[in-house]
VOSEDO-229525 format. One record per residue (C-alpha): residue number from 1; residue in one letter; y, z, x. Coordinates in steps of 0.1 Angstrom, whole numbers. Example, Ala and Ser with C-alpha at 12.3 -4.5 7.8 and 13.67 -1.06 7.14 Angstrom:
// residues 2
<nr: 1&rest: A&c2: -45&c3: 78&c1: 123>
<nr: 2&rest: S&c2: -11&c3: 71&c1: 137>
This chain:
// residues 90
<nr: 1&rest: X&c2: 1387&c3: 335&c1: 946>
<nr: 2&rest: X&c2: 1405&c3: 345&c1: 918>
<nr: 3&rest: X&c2: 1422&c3: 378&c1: 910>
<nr: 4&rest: X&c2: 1411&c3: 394&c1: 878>
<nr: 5&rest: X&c2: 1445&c3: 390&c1: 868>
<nr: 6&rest: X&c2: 1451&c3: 357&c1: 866>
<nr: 7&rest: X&c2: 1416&c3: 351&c1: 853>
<nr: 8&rest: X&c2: 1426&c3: 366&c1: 821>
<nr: 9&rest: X&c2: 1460&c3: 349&c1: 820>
<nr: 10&rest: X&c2: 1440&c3: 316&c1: 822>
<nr: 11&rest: X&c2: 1439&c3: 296&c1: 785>
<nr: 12&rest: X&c2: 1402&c3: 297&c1: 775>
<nr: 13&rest: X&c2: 1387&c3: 269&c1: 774>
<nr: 14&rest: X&c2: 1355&c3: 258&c1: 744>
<nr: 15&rest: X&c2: 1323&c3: 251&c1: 754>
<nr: 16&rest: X&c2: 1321&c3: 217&c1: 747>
<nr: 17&rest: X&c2: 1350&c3: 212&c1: 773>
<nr: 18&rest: X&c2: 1337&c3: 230&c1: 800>
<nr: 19&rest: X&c2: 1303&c3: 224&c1: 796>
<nr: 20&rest: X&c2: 1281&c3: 189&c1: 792>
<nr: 21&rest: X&c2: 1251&c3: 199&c1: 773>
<nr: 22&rest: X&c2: 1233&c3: 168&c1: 782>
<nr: 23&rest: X&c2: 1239&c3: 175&c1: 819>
<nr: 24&rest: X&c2: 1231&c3: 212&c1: 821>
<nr: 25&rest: X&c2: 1195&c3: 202&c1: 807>
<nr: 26&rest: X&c2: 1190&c3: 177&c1: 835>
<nr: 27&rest: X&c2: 1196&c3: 202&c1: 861>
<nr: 28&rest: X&c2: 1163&c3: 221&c1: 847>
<nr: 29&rest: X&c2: 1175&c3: 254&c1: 851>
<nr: 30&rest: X&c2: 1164&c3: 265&c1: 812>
<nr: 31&rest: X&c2: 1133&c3: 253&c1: 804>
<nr: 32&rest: X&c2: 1126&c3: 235&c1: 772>
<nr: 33&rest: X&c2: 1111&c3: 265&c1: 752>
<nr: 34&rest: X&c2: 1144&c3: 287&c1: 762>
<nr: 35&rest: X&c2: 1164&c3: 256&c1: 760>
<nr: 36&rest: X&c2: 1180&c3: 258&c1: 726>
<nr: 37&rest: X&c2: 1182&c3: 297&c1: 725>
<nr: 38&rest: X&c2: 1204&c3: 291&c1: 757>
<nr: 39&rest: X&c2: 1229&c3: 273&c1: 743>
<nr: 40&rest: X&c2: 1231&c3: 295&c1: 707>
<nr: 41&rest: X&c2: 1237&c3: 324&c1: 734>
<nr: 42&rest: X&c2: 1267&c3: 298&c1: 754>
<nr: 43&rest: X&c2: 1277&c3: 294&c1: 719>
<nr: 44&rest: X&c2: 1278&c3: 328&c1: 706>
<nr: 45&rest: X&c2: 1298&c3: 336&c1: 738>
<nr: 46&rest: X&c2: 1327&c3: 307&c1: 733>
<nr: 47&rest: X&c2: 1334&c3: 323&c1: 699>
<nr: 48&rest: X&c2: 1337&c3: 359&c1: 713>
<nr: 49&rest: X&c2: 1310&c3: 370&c1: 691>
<nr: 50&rest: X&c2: 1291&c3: 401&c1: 711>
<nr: 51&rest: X&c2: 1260&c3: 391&c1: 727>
<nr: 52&rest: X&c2: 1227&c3: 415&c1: 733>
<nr: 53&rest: X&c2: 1212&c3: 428&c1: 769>
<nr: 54&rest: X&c2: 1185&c3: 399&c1: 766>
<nr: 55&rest: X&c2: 1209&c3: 376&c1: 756>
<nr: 56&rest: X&c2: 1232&c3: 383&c1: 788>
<nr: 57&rest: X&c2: 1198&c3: 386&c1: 808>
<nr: 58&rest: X&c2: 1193&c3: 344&c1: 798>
<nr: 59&rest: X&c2: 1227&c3: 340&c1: 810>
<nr: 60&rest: X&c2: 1221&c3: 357&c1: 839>
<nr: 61&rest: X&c2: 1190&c3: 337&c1: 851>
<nr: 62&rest: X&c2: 1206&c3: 305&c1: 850>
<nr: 63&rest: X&c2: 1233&c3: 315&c1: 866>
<nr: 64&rest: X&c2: 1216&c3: 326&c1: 897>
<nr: 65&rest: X&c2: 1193&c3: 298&c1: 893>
<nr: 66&rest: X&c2: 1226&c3: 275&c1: 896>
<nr: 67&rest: X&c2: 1238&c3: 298&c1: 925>
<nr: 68&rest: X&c2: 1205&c3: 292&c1: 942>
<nr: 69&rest: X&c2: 1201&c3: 253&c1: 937>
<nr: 70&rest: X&c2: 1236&c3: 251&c1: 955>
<nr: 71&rest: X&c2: 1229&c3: 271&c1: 983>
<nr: 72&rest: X&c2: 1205&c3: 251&c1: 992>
<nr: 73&rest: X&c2: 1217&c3: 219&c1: 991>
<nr: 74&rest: X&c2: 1238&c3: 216&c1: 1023>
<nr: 75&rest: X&c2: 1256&c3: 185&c1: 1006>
<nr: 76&rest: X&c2: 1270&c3: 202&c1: 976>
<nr: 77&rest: X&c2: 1277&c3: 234&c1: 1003>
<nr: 78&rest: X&c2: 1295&c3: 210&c1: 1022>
<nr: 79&rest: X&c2: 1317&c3: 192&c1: 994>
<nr: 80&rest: X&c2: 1327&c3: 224&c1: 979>
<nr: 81&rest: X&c2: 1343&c3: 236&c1: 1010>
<nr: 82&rest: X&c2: 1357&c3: 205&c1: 1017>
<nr: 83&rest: X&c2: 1376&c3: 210&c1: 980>
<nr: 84&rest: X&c2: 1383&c3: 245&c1: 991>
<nr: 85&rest: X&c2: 1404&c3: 243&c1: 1021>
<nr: 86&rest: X&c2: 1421&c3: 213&c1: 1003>
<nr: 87&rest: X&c2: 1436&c3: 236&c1: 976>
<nr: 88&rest: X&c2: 1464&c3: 256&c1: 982>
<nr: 89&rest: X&c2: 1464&c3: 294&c1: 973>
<nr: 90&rest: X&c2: 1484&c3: 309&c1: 944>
């Protein structure tokens, strides 16, 4: 895991880099009505602009919806440690 540190250091990346808007609706973690408000809230977030409690409440739920879905898929479980003990530490 990554230090706070060098987590800050990092160059920030935009939203439409680090995230495919097509393929986070296919994983069905937002449903259609919250759909759209999600991604003003991603939006509002890539440029810095502050966001409010139910705002970072959204965020939040999909988040450990994503958690969730991984952990229990053994595959995915299995491929990310794979890719883990494959990297070397900084």
């Amino acid at each position: 895991m990554k230090s706070y540190k060098i987590f800050k250091t990092e160059e920030l990346v935009s939203l439409e880099e680090a995230l495919s808007i097509s393929k986070l609706k296919r994983l069905n973690l937002v449903s259609d009505e919250e759909f759209s408000s999600f991604v003003r809230v991603m939006k509002k977030m890539d440029n810095d602009k502050p966001v409010t409690i139910k705002e970072k409440d959204s965020i939040m739920k999909v988040f450990n919806e994503l958690v969730n879905a991984i952990l229990r898929d053994q595959s995915i479980m299995q491929k990310i440690a794979k890719r883990k003990t494959g990297e070397k530490e900084d």
